[in-house]
Chimera marker file (.cmm) of the C-alpha trace (Angstrom):
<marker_set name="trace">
<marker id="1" x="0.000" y="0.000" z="0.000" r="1" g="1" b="0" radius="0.5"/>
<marker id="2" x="2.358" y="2.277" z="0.728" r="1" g="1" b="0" radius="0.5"/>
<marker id="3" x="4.476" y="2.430" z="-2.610" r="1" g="1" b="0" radius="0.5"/>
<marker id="4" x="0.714" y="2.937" z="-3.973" r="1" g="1" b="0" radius="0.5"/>
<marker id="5" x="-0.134" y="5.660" z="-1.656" r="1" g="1" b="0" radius="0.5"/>
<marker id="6" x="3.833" y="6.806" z="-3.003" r="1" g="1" b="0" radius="0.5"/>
<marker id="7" x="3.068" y="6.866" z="-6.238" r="1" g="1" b="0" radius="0.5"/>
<marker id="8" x="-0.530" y="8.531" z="-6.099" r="1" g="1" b="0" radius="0.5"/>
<marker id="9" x="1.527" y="11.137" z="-4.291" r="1" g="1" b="0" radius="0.5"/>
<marker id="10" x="4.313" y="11.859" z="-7.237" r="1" g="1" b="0" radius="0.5"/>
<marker id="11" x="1.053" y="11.516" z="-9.705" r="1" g="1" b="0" radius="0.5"/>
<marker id="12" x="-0.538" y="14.574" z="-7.562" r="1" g="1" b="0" radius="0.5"/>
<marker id="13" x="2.705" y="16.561" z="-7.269" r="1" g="1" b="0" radius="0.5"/>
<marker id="14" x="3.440" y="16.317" z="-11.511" r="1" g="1" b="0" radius="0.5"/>
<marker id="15" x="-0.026" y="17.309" z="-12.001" r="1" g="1" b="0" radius="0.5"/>
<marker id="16" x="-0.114" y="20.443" z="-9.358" r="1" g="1" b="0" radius="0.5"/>
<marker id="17" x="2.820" y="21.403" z="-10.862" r="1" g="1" b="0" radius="0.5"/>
<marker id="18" x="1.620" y="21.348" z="-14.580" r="1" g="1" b="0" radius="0.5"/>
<marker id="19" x="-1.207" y="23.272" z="-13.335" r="1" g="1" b="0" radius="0.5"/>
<marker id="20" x="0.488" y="25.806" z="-11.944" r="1" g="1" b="0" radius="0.5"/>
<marker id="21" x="2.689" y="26.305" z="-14.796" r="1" g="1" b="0" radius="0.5"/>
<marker id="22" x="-0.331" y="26.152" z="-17.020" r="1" g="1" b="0" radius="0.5"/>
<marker id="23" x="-1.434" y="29.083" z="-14.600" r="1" g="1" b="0" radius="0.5"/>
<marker id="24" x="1.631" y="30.945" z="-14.339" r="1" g="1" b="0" radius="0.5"/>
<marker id="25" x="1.613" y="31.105" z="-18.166" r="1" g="1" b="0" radius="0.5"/>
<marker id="26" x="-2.189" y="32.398" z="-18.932" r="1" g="1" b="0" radius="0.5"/>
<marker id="27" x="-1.258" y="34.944" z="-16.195" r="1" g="1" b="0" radius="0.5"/>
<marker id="28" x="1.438" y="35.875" z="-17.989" r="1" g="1" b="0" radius="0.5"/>
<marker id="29" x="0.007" y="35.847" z="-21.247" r="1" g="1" b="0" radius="0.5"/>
<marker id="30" x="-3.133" y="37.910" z="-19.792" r="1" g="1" b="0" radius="0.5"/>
<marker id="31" x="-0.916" y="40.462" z="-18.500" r="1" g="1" b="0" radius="0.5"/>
<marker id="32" x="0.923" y="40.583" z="-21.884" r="1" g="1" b="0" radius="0.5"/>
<marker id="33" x="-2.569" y="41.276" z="-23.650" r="1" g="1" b="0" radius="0.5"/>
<marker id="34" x="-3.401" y="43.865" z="-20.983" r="1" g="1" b="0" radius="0.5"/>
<marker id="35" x="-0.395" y="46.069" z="-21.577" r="1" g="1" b="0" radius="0.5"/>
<marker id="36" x="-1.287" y="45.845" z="-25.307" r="1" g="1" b="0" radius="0.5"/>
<marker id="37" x="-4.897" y="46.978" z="-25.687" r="1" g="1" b="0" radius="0.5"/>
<marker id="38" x="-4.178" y="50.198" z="-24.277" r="1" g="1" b="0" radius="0.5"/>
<marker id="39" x="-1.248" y="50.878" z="-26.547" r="1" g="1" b="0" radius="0.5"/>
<marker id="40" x="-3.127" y="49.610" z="-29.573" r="1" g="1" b="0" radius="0.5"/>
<marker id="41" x="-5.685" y="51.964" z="-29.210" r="1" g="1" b="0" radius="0.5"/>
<marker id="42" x="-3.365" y="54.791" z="-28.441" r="1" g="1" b="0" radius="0.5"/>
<marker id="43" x="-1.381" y="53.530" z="-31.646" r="1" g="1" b="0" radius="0.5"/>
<marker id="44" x="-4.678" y="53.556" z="-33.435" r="1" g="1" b="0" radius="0.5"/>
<marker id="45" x="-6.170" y="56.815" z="-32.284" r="1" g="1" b="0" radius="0.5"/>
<marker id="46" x="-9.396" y="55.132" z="-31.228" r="1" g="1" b="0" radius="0.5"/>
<marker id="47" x="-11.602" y="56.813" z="-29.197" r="1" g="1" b="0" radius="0.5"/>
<marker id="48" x="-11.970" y="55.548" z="-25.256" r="1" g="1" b="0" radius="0.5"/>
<marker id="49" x="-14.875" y="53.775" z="-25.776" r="1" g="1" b="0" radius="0.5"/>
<marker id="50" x="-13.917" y="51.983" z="-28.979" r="1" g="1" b="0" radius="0.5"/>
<marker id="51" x="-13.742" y="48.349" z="-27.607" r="1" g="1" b="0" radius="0.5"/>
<marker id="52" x="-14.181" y="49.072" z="-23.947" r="1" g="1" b="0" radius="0.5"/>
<marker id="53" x="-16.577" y="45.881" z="-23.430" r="1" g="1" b="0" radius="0.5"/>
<marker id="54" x="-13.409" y="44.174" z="-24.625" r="1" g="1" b="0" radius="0.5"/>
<marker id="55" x="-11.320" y="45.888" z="-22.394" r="1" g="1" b="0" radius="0.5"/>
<marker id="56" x="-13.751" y="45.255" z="-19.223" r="1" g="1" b="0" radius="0.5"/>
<marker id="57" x="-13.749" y="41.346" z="-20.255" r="1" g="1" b="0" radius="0.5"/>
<marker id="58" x="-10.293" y="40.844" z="-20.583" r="1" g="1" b="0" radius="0.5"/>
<marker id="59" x="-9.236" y="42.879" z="-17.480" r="1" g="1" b="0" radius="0.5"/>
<marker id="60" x="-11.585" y="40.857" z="-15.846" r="1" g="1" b="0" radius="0.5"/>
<marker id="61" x="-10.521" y="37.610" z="-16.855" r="1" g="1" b="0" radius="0.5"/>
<marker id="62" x="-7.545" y="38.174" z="-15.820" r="1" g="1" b="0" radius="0.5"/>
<marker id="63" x="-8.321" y="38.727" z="-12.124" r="1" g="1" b="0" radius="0.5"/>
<marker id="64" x="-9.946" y="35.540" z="-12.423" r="1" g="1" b="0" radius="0.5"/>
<marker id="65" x="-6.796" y="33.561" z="-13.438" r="1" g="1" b="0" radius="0.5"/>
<marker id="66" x="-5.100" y="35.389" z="-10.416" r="1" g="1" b="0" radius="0.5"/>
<marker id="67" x="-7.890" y="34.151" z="-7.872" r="1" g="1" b="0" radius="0.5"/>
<marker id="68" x="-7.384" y="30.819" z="-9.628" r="1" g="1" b="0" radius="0.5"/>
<marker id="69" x="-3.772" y="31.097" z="-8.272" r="1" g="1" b="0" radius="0.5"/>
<marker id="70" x="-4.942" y="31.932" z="-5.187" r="1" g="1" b="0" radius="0.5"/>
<marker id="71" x="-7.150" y="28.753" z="-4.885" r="1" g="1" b="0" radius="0.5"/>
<marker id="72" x="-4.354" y="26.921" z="-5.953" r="1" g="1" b="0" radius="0.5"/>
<marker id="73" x="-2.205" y="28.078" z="-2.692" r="1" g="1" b="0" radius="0.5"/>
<marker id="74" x="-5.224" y="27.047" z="-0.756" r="1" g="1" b="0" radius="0.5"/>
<marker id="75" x="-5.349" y="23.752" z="-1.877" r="1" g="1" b="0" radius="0.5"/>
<marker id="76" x="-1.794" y="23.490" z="-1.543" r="1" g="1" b="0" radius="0.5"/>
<marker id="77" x="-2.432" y="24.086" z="2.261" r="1" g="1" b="0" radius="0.5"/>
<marker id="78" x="-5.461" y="21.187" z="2.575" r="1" g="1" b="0" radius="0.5"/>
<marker id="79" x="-2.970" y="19.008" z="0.606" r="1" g="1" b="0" radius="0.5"/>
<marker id="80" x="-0.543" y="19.517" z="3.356" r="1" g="1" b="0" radius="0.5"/>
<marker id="81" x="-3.301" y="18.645" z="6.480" r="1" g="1" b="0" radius="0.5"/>
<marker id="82" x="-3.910" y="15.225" z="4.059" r="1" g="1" b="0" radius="0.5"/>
<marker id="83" x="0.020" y="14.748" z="3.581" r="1" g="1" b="0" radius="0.5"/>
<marker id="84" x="0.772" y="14.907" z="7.782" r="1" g="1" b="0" radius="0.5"/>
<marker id="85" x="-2.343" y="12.795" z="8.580" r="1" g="1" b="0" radius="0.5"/>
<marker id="86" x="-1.549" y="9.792" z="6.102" r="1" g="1" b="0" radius="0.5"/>
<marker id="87" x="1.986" y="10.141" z="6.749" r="1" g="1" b="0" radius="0.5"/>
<marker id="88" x="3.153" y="10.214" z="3.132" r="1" g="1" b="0" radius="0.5"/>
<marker id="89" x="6.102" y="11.554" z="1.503" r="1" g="1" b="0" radius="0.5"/>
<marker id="90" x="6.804" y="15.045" z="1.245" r="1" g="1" b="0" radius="0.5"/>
<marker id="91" x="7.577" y="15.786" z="-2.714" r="1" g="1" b="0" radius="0.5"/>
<marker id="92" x="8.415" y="19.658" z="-2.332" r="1" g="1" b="0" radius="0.5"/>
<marker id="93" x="8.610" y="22.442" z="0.297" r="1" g="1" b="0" radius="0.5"/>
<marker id="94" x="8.226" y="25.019" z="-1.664" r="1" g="1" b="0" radius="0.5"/>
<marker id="95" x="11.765" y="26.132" z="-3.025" r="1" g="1" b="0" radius="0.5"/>
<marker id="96" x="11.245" y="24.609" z="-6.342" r="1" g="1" b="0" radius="0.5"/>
<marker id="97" x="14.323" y="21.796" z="-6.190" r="1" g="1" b="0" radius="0.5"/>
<marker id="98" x="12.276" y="18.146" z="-7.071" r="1" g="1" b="0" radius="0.5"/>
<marker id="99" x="13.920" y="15.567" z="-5.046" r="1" g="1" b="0" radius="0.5"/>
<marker id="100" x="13.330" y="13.658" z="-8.079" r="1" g="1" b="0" radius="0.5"/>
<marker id="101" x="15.864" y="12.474" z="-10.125" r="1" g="1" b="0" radius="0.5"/>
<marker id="102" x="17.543" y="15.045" z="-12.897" r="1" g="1" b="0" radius="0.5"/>
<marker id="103" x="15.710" y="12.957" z="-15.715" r="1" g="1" b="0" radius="0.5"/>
<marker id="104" x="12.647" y="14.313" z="-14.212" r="1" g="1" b="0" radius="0.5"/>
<marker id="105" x="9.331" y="13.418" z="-13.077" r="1" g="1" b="0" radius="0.5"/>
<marker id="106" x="8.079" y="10.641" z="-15.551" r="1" g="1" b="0" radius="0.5"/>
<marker id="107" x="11.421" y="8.272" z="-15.575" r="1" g="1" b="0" radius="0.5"/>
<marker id="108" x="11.062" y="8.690" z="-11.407" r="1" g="1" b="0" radius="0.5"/>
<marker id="109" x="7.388" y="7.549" z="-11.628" r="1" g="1" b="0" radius="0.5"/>
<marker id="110" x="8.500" y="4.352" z="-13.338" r="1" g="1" b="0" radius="0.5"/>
<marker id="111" x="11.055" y="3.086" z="-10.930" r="1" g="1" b="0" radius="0.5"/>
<marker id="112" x="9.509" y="4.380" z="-7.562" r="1" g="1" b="0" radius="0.5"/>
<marker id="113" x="11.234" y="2.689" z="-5.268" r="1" g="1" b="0" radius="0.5"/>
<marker id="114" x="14.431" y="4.311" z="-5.913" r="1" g="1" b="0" radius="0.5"/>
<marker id="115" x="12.953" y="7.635" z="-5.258" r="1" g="1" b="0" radius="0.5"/>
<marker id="116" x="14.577" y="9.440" z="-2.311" r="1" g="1" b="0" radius="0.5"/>
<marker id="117" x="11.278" y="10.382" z="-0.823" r="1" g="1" b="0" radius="0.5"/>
<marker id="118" x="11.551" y="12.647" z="2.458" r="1" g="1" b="0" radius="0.5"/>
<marker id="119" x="9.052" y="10.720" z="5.499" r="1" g="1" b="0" radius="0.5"/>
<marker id="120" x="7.092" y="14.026" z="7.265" r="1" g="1" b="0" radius="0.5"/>
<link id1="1" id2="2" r="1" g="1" b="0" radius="0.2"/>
<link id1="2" id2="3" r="1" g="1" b="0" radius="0.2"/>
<link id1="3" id2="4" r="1" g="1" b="0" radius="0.2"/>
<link id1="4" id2="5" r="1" g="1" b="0" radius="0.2"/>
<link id1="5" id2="6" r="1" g="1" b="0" radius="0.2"/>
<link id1="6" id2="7" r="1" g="1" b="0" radius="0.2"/>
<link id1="7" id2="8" r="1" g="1" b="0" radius="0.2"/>
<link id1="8" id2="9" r="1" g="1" b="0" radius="0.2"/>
<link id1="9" id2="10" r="1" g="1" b="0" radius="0.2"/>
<link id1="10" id2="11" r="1" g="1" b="0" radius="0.2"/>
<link id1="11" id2="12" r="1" g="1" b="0" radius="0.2"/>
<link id1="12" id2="13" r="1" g="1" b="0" radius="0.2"/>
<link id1="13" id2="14" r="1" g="1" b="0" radius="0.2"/>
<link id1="14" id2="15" r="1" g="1" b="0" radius="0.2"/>
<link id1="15" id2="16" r="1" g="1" b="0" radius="0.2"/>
<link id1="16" id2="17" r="1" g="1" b="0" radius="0.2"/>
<link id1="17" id2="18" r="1" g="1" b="0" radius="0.2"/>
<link id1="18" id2="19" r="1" g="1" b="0" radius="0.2"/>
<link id1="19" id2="20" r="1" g="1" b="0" radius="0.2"/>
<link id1="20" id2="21" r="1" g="1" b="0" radius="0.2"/>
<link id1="21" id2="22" r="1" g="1" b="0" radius="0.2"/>
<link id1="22" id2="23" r="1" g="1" b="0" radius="0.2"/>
<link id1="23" id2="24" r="1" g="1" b="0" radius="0.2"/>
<link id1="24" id2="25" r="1" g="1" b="0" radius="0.2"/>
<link id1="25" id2="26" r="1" g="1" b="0" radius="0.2"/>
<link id1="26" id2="27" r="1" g="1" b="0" radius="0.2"/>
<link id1="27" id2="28" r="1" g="1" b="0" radius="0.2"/>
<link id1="28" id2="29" r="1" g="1" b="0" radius="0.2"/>
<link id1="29" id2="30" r="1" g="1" b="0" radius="0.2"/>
<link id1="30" id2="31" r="1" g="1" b="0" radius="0.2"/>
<link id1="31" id2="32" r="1" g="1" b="0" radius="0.2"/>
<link id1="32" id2="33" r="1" g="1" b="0" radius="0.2"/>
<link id1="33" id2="34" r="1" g="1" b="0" radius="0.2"/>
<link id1="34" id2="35" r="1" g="1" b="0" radius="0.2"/>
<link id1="35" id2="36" r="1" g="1" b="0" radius="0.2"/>
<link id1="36" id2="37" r="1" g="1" b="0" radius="0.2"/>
<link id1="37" id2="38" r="1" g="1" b="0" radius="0.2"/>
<link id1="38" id2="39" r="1" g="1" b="0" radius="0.2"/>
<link id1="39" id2="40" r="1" g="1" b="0" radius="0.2"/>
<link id1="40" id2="41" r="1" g="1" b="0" radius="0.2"/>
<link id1="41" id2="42" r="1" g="1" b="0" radius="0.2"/>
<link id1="42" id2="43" r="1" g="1" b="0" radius="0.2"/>
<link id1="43" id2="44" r="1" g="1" b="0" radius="0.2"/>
<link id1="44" id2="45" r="1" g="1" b="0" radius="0.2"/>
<link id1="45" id2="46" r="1" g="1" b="0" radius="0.2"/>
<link id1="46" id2="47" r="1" g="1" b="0" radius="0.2"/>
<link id1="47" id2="48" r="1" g="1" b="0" radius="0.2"/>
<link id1="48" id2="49" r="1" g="1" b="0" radius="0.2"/>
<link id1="49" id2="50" r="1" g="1" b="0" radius="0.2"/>
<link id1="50" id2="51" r="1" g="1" b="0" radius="0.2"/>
<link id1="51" id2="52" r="1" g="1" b="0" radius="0.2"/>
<link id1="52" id2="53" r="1" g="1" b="0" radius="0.2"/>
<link id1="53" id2="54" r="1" g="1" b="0" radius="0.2"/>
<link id1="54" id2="55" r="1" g="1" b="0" radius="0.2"/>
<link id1="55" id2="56" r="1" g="1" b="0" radius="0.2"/>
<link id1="56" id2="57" r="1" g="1" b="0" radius="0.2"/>
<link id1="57" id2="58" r="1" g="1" b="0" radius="0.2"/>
<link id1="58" id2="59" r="1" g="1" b="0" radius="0.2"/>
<link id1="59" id2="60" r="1" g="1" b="0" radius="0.2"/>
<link id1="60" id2="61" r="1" g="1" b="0" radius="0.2"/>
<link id1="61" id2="62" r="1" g="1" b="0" radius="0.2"/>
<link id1="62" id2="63" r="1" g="1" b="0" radius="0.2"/>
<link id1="63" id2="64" r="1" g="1" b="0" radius="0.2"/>
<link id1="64" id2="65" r="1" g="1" b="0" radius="0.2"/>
<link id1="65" id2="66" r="1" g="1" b="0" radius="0.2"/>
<link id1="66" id2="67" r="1" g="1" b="0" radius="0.2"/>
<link id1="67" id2="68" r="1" g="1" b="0" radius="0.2"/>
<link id1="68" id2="69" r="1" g="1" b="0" radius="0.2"/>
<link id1="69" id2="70" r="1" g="1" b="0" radius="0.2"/>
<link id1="70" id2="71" r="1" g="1" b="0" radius="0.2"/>
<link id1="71" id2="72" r="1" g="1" b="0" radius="0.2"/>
<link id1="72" id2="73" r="1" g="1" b="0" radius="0.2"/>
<link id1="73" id2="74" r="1" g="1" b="0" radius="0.2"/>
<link id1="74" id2="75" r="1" g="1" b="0" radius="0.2"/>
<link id1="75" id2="76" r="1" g="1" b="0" radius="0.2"/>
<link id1="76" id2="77" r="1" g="1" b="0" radius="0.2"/>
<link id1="77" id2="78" r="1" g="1" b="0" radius="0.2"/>
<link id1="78" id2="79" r="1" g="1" b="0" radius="0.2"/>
<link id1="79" id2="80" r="1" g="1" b="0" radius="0.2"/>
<link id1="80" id2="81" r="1" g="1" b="0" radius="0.2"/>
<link id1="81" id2="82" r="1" g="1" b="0" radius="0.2"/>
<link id1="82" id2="83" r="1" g="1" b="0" radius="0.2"/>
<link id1="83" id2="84" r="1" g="1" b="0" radius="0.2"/>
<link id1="84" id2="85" r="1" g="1" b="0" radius="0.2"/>
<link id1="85" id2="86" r="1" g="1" b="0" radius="0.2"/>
<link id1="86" id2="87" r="1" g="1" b="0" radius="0.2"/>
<link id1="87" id2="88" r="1" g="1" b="0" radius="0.2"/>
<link id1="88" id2="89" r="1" g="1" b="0" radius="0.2"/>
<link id1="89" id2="90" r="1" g="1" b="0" radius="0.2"/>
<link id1="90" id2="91" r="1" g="1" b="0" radius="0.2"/>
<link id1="91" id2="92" r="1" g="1" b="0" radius="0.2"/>
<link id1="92" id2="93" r="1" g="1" b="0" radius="0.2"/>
<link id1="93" id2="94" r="1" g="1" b="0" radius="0.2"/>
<link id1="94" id2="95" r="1" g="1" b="0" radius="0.2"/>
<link id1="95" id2="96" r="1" g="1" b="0" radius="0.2"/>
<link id1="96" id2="97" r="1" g="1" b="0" radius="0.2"/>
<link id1="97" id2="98" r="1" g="1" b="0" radius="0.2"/>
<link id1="98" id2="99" r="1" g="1" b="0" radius="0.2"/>
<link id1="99" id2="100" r="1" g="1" b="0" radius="0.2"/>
<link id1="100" id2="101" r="1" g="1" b="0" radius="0.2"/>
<link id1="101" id2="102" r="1" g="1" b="0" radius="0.2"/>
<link id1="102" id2="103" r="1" g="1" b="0" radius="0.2"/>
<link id1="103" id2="104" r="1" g="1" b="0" radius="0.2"/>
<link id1="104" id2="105" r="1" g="1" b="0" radius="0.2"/>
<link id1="105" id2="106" r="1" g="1" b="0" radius="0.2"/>
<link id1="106" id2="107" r="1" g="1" b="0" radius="0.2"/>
<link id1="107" id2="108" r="1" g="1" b="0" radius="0.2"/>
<link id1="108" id2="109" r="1" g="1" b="0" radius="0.2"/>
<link id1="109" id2="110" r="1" g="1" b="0" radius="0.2"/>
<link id1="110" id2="111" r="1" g="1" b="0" radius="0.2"/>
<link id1="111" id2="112" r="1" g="1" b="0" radius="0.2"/>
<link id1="112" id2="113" r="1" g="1" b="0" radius="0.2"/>
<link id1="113" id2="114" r="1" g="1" b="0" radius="0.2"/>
<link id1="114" id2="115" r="1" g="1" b="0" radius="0.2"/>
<link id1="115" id2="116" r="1" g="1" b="0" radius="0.2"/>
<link id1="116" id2="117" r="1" g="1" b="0" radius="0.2"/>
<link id1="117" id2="118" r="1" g="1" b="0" radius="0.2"/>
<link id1="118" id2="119" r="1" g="1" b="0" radius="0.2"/>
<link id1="119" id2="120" r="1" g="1" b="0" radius="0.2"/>
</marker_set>
């Protein structure tokens, strides 16, 4: 059970961590787009309301992607309570360094029990 419970755990750590790329990057590509509308209609000599739905509905969706970050760090926190009561390995502490193997995450997955996995 255990190297089960083990490898559910790296399974939930690469996919957290895909996420939060994945989020990382539309904030980052929402940011990009925000910094351009303004200068495209300054560019284009629009008027201020030319496009401002647009405007509103981009803005907006950003701020969304940034509370989805924030959920994120939430669940990271209920992950944690889960991690302690179960007793299972701790995969990262936050500084970013995988105690996974250089190769990465997927070549780790498939030979588990060499994994130097941290007890809590």
């Amino acid at each position: 059970m255990s190297k089960d419970r083990d490898a559910a755990t790296l399974r939930v750590y690469a996919a957290l961590e895909q996420y939060e790329r994945a989020l990382d990057m539309a904030a980052k590509h929402g940011a990009l787009l925000a910094a351009e509308l303004p200068q495209a209609r300054l560019d284009g000599n629009f008027a201020m309301e030319v496009a401002q739905d647009a405007f509103a509905h981009f803005f907006n969706s950003l701020s969304t992607i940034i509370a989805a970050r924030g959920q994120v760090v939430e669940g990271h926190r209920h992950l944690a309570v889960v991690q302690r009561k179960f007793k299972l390995p701790v995969v990262s502490i936050g500084d970013k360094n995988p105690p996974y193997p250089p190769g990465g995450i997927e070549p780790a997955l498939n030979n588990i029990e060499h994994l130097p996995l941290q007890a809590a």
